[in-house]
N, C-alpha and C positions, 0 to 999 in steps of 0.2 A: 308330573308334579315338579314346581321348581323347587331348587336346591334349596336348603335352608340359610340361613344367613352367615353363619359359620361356612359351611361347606365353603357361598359364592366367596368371600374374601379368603377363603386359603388356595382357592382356584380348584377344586376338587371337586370328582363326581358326586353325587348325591343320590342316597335311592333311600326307598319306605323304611328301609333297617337301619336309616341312618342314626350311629350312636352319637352324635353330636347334637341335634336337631332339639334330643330333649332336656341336655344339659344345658340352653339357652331360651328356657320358658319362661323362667322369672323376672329376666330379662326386659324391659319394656323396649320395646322400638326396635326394627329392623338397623339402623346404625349402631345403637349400644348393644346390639348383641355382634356385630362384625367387628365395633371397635374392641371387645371384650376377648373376642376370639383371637384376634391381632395380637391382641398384648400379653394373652396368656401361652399362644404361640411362638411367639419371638422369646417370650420368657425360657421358656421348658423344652421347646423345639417343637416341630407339629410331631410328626412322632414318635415325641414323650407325652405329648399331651392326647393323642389317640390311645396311645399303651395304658396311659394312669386310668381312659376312661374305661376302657374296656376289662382292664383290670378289679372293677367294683361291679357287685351285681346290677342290672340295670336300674331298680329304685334309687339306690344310693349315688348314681351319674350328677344328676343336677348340685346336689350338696358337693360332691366332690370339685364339680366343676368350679361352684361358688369358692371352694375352699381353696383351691388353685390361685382364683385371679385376686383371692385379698393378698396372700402370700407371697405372688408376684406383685403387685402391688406395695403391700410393704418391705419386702427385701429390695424395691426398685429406691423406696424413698429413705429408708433404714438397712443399708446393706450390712451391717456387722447383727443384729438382732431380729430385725423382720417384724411381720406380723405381730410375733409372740413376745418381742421386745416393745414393742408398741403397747402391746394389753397390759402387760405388766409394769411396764411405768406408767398407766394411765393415760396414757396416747392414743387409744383406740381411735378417735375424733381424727387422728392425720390419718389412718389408715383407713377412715369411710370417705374420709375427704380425696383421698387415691384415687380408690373406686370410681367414686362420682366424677374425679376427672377424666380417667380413661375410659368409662362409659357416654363420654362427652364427647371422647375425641382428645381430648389434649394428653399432654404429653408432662413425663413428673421427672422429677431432680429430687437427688438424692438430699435428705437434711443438711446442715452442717453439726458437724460432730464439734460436742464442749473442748 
Protein backbone atom coordinates (compact mmCIF):
# COMPACT_ATOMS: atom_id res chain seq x y z
CA UNK A 1 0.00 0.00 0.00
CA UNK A 2 1.56 3.57 -0.63
CA UNK A 3 2.02 5.79 2.02
CA UNK A 4 -0.57 8.25 2.57
CA UNK A 5 0.09 11.77 1.56
CA UNK A 6 1.09 13.07 5.04
CA UNK A 7 3.33 10.12 5.75
CA UNK A 8 5.18 10.84 1.77
CA UNK A 9 5.96 14.60 2.64
CA UNK A 10 7.32 14.04 6.32
CA UNK A 11 9.45 11.15 4.61
CA UNK A 12 7.99 8.50 6.98
CA UNK A 13 7.13 5.02 6.90
CA UNK A 14 3.61 4.31 6.31
CA UNK A 15 1.60 1.15 7.15
CA UNK A 16 -2.50 0.20 7.37
CA UNK A 17 -2.57 1.59 11.22
CA UNK A 18 -1.46 4.68 9.91
CA UNK A 19 -3.03 7.52 12.35
CA UNK A 20 -2.26 10.26 10.00
CA UNK A 21 -3.94 8.78 6.78
CA UNK A 22 -7.38 9.50 8.36
CA UNK A 23 -6.87 12.97 9.68
CA UNK A 24 -6.43 14.01 5.98
CA UNK A 25 -9.88 12.70 4.35
CA UNK A 26 -11.56 15.97 4.10
CA UNK A 27 -8.84 17.10 2.52
CA UNK A 28 -9.44 17.24 -1.24
CA UNK A 29 -6.26 16.44 -3.35
CA UNK A 30 -3.13 14.51 -2.77
CA UNK A 31 -1.07 18.12 -2.67
CA UNK A 32 -3.43 19.93 -0.10
CA UNK A 33 -3.30 17.19 2.10
CA UNK A 34 1.03 17.14 1.98
CA UNK A 35 0.75 20.92 1.75
CA UNK A 36 -1.61 20.73 5.03
CA UNK A 37 0.66 18.25 6.65
CA UNK A 38 3.77 20.49 5.98
CA UNK A 39 2.48 23.42 7.58
CA UNK A 40 0.86 22.00 10.52
CA UNK A 41 4.20 20.15 11.05
CA UNK A 42 6.63 22.78 10.88
CA UNK A 43 3.89 24.44 13.03
CA UNK A 44 3.83 22.10 16.16
CA UNK A 45 6.92 20.00 15.17
CA UNK A 46 6.06 16.34 13.68
CA UNK A 47 6.23 14.96 16.93
CA UNK A 48 3.91 17.12 18.56
CA UNK A 49 1.80 16.81 15.79
CA UNK A 50 1.71 12.68 16.03
CA UNK A 51 1.40 13.14 20.02
CA UNK A 52 -1.78 15.64 19.66
CA UNK A 53 -3.05 12.85 17.15
CA UNK A 54 -2.71 9.92 18.96
CA UNK A 55 -3.71 11.61 22.03
CA UNK A 56 -7.62 11.92 20.80
CA UNK A 57 -9.65 8.69 20.36
CA UNK A 58 -9.31 7.80 16.75
CA UNK A 59 -13.00 9.26 15.55
CA UNK A 60 -12.06 12.48 16.95
CA UNK A 61 -8.29 12.57 14.77
CA UNK A 62 -9.61 14.29 11.57
CA UNK A 63 -11.38 17.19 13.73
CA UNK A 64 -8.51 17.60 15.65
CA UNK A 65 -6.33 17.50 12.69
CA UNK A 66 -8.69 20.23 11.01
CA UNK A 67 -8.44 22.12 14.38
CA UNK A 68 -4.66 22.14 14.48
CA UNK A 69 -4.11 23.56 10.91
CA UNK A 70 -6.71 26.57 11.33
CA UNK A 71 -4.83 27.41 14.48
CA UNK A 72 -1.54 27.18 12.81
CA UNK A 73 -2.84 29.04 10.40
CA UNK A 74 -4.10 31.69 12.30
CA UNK A 75 -1.37 32.11 14.93
CA UNK A 76 0.87 32.24 11.58
CA UNK A 77 -1.08 35.30 10.23
CA UNK A 78 -2.25 36.77 13.85
CA UNK A 79 0.56 35.90 16.13
CA UNK A 80 -0.52 37.64 19.39
CA UNK A 81 -4.57 36.17 19.28
CA UNK A 82 -4.76 33.28 16.68
CA UNK A 83 -7.51 31.62 15.45
CA UNK A 84 -9.70 32.65 18.32
CA UNK A 85 -8.79 36.35 17.94
CA UNK A 86 -9.76 36.14 14.42
CA UNK A 87 -13.54 34.69 15.37
CA UNK A 88 -14.01 37.10 17.86
CA UNK A 89 -13.29 40.18 16.01
CA UNK A 90 -15.19 38.91 13.19
CA UNK A 91 -12.09 37.84 11.04
CA UNK A 92 -12.84 34.41 10.73
CA UNK A 93 -12.75 35.23 6.61
CA UNK A 94 -8.62 35.76 6.98
CA UNK A 95 -8.50 32.68 8.89
CA UNK A 96 -10.39 30.46 6.00
CA UNK A 97 -8.58 32.52 3.61
CA UNK A 98 -5.07 31.04 5.55
CA UNK A 99 -6.34 27.82 5.05
CA UNK A 100 -7.15 27.89 1.46
CA UNK A 101 -3.74 29.37 0.92
CA UNK A 102 -1.70 26.72 2.50
CA UNK A 103 -3.86 24.11 1.23
CA UNK A 104 -2.72 25.74 -2.09
CA UNK A 105 0.69 25.78 -1.43
CA UNK A 106 1.49 29.26 -0.59
CA UNK A 107 2.95 30.53 1.99
CA UNK A 108 1.24 33.40 4.76
CA UNK A 109 2.68 36.57 6.58
CA UNK A 110 1.73 37.72 9.56
CA UNK A 111 -1.11 40.77 9.46
CA UNK A 112 0.10 44.12 10.48
CA UNK A 113 -0.88 44.95 13.85
CA UNK A 114 -2.91 48.75 14.26
Amino acid sequence: RMSCNGCRVLRKGCSDSCILRPCLQWIEGPEAQGHATVFVAKFFGRAGLMNFISAVPENQRPALFQSLLYEACGRTVNPVFGAVGLLWSGSWHVCQAAVETVLKGGSLQALKQP
